[in-house]
N, C-alpha and C positions, 0 to 999 in steps of 0.2 A: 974514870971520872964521868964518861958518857952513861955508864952502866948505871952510876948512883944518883944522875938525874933523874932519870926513867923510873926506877924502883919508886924515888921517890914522890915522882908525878901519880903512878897506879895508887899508890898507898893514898894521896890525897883525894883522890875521885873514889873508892871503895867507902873511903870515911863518907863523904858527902853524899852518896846514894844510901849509908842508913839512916840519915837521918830525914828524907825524903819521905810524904807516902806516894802509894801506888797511882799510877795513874786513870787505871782502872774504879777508884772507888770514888763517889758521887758527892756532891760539894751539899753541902746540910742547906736544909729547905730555907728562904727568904722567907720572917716572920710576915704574913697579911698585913694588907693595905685597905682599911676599911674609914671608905670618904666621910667624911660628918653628914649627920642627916638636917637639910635644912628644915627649917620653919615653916609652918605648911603658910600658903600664899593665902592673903585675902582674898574674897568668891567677887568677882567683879561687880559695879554699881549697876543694877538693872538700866540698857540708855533708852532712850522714849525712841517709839518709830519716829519716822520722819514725816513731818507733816507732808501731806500731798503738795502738788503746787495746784492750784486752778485748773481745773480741766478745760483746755482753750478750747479743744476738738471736741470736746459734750463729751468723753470718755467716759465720767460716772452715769451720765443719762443714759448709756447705752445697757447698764444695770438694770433688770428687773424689779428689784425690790428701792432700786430708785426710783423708780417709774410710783411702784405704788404711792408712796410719801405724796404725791404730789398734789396741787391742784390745778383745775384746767388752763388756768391765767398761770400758773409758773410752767404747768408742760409748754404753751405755748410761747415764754421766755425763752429756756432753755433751750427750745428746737429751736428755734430762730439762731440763737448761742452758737448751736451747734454746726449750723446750714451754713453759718458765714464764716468759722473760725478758717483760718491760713489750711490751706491741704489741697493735694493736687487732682481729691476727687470732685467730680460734679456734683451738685446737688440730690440728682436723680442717684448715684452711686451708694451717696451718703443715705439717704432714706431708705433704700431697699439693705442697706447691711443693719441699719436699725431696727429697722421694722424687724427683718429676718431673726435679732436676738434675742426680738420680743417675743417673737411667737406669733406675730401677726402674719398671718399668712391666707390664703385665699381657699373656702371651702366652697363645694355644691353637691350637698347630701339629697339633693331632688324636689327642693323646697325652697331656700333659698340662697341664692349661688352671691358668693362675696367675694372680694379680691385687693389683694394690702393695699393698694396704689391706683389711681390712673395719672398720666397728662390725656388733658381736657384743654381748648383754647375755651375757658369760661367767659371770657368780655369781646370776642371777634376781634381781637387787634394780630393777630397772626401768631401769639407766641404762647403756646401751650403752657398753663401751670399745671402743678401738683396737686392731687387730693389727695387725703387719707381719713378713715376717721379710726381715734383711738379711745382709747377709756383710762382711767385714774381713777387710784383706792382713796387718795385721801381727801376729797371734796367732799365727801358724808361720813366722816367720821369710819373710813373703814366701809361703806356699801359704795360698789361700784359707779362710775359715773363716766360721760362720755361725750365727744363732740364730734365735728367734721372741722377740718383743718384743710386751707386753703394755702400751698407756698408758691409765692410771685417776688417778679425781680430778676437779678442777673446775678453772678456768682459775684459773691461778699458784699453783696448789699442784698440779701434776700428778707422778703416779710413775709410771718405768719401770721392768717386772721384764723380765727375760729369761731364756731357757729354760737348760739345761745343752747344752753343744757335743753334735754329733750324734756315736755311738758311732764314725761315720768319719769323724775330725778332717778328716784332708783332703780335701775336697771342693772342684768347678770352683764351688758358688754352692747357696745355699737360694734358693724362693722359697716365697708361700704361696701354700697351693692354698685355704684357704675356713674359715671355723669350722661345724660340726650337729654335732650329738647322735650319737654313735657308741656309748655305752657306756649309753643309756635310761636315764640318773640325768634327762632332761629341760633340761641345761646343753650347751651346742655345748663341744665339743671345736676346738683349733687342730689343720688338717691342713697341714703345708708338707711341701717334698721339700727331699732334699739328695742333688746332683747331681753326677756325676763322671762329665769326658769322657777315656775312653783313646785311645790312638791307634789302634785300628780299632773298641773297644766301648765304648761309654757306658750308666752304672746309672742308678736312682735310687731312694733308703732312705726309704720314707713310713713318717715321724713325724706322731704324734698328743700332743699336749699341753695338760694340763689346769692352768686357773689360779682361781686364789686370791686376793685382797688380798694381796701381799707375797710370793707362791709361784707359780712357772710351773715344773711336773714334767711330762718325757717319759713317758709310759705304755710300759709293757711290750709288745715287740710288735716280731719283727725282721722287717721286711715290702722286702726288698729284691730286685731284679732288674734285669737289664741291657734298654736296648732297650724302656722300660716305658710303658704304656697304664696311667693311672689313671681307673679309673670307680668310681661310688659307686650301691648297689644299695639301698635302704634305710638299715639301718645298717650296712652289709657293704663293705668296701674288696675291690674287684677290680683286681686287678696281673695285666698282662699282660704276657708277656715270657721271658726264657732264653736266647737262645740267645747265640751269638758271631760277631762278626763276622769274625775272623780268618781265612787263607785254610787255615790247617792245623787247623780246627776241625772240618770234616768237612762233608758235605751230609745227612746225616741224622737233623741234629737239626730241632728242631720247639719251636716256642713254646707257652706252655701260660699258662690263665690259674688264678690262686691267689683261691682266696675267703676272703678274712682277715674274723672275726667276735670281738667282744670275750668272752672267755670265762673265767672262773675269775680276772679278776685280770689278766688281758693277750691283746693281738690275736693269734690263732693261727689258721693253715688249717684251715677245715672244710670244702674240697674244694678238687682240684684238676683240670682239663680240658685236654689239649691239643689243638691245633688237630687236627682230624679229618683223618683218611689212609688210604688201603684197600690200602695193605702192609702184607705180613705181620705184619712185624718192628715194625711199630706198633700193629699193633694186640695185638700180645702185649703193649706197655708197656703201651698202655692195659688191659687186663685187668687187670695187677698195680695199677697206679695205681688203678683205680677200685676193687679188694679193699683197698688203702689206708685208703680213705674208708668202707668197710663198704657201697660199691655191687657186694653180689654177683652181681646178676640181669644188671648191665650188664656184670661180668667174665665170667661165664659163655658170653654174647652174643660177648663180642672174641676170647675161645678159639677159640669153634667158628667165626667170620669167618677165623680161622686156618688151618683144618682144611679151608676150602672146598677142592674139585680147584682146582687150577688157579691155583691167586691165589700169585701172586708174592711172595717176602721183602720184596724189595727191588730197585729199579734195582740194573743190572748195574754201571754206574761204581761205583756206591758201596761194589764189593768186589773186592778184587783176583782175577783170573781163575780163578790156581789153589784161591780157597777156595770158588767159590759155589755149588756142589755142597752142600758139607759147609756150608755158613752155612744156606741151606735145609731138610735134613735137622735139623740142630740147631733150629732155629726150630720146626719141627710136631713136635719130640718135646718140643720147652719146654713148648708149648702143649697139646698132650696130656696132660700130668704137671699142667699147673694146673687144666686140668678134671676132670680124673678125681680131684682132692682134693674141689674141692668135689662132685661127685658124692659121693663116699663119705662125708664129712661131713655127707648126707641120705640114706644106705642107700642106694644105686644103687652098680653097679659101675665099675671105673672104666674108661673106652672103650681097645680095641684099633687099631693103627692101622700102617699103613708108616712107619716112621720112620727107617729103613737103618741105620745104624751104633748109634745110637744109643736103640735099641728100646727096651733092657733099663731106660732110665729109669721110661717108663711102671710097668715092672713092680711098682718098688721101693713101688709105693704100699698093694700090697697084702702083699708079703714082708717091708717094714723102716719101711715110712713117711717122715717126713720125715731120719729120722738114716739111715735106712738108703739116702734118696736121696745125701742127703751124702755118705758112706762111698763111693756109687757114682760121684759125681762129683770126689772125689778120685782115684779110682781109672782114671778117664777124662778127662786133662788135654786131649785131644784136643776133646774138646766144646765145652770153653770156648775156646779156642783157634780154633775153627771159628764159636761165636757172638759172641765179640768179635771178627771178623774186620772191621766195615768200617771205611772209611777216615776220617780226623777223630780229636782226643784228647776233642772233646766226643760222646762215646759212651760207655756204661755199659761198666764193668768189672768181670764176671761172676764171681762166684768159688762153687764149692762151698755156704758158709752162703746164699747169695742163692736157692737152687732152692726153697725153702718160704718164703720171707721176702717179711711183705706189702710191704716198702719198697722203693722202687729203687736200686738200687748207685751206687758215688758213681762220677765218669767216670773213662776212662782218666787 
């Protein structure tokens, strides 16, 4: 009985292993699983920048090309704006990181030396303000323009004044040159320039400005020249400068320096010197030029350096061929005619001399005087003609009333 269980268990488990498979062979691949493709998304609503907020701290003024937009009553808004908004820098801080974005910075090429900033005590009350001077594009439609700016007050109550535009609106740029004492009240004056570059000649117009609490006035005083060397001699402004750079200006001009001195109420020349030269024809300007000044010992001097044998007008280029005969002759009879006034204006006679064509000038000093030299040199268009002979339009243009007159003729 035991035997016929067993037989009959193997026979049941032989059945059910054939109907089995192997365990060895591989279970049929899972058909792909492919996700739906979505709908492509809508391309999002372009959103607007954000509008700025107000710049409390002057942040777009510290912009260049904000700068330009402007005019000198909004620059002087906006800095003020800027000088008092909430921040934990000083005044002085704030202006020197502005200025420094602008490009306002301090040059001195050997001519004339500027500098972004001073504190200056402008009114003697003990507390130094600020100067600066800047420029702005959009006061002339796009040509430069420019002021001096004065900042007073205490931090968050600070005021800016600024000066009135320079008498040459348009100008390539101010900058400042420095604040001292120019006019002995014992308060420093603002000195800046205002600057214009041409295409062969560049000036520069030194302004002096005097401030106030609530007041910045230009002082009196037209001190300009091309080409200009600014130096300071005490209280005296020296402008160097004249001539032209153009090629049809001539070669016988000469730079000359101007001693501006505050006088009556505004800066005026109380001398002027041009660079030294030992032709003729210069030194006869010089003569007139220094009777200008009421230097007559050193006129007298340039005459007779005139009259020397031998000493030349002028280079020969600098006159055309057929006149330099007669440019010569007309020169030592100019120059004889000026000495011999001042001689006679001290009882001496007045000096005799070769002077070819043009002799009879001399004469008139003693026959008709200065109307009767006139009358002679109307009468002798030849002269002038022969002394304005050289080449260049910046060269003096000689007429009759000029033969006794201490000033110099204005140029061709």
């Amino acid at each position: 009985m035991r035997r016929l269980a067993a037989a009959l268990m193997i026979a049941a488990l032989l059945a059910g292993c054939g109907r089995s498979k192997p365990a060895t062979e591989p279970a049929p691949p899972s058909p792909p699983v492919t996700a739906p493709t979505p709908d492509p998304a809508p391309a999002p609503d372009p959103k607007p920048l954000p509008t700025p907020a107000p710049a409390t701290a002057g942040d777009d003024l510290r912009s260049e090309s904000s700068r330009r937009t402007l005019k000198l009553d909004e620059l002087r808004t906006r800095l003020e704006a800027y000088l008092n908004a909430p921040g934990p820098s000083p005044a002085r801080e704030r202006l020197s990181t502005l200025l420094s974005g602008w490009g306002v910075r301090g040059r001195d090429d050997g001519r004339i030396a500027t500098v972004p900033f001073v504190e200056a005590d402008l009114n003697g009350d003990g507390r130094p303000e600020l100067v600066t001077a800047l420029n702005v594009w959009g006061e002339w439609k796009g040509t430069p323009s420019g002021a001096a700016f004065v900042i007073s007050g205490r931090e968050g109550s600070y005021r800016v004044d600024r000066s009135p535009t320079p008498p040459e609106a348009y100008v390539d740029g101010v900058a400042l040159v420095g604040a001292r004492d120019l006019t002995g009240d014992d308060l420093p004056e603002i000195v800046w320039v205002a600057m214009d570059h041409g295409a062969h000649t560049g000036s520069a117009r030194v302004l002096v400005s005097r401030w106030a609490p609530g007041t910045l006035e230009n002082l009196p005083g037209d001190m300009w020249t091309t080409f200009a060397k600014l130096e300071f001699d005490g209280q005296e402004i020296l402008l160097t400068g004249g001539t032209v750079g153009s090629a049809g200006a001539g070669l016988t001009q000469r730079a000359a320096t101007s001693r501006y001195r505050w006088t009556n109420g505004s800066f005026t020349v109380a001398d002027r010197r041009f660079t030294p030269s030992d032709w003729g024809y210069h030194r006869l300007i010089d003569g007139i030029n220094a009777e200008s000044f009421g230097r007559t010992a050193d006129a007298e001097a340039f005459y007779r350096d005139v009259l020397e044998p031998g000493r030349p007008a002028l280079p020969l280029e600098h006159l055309p061929p057929e006149s330099r005969e007669a440019f010569g002759h007309a020169v030592t009879a100019f120059a004889r005619f000026r000495l011999g006034i001042l001689l006679v204006q001290r009882g001496e006679g007045a000096p005799e001399g070769p002077d070819g064509p043009y002799a009879g000038l001399t004469r008139t000093i003693v026959t008709g005087g200065c109307k009767g030299a006139e009358t002679w040199g109307s009468a002798n268009p030849g002269f002038f003609e022969a002394l304005n002979a050289p080449y260049g339009y910046q060269n003096y243009n000689w007429t009759p009333a000029d033969l006794c007159s201490t000033q110099l003729p204005n140029m061709k």
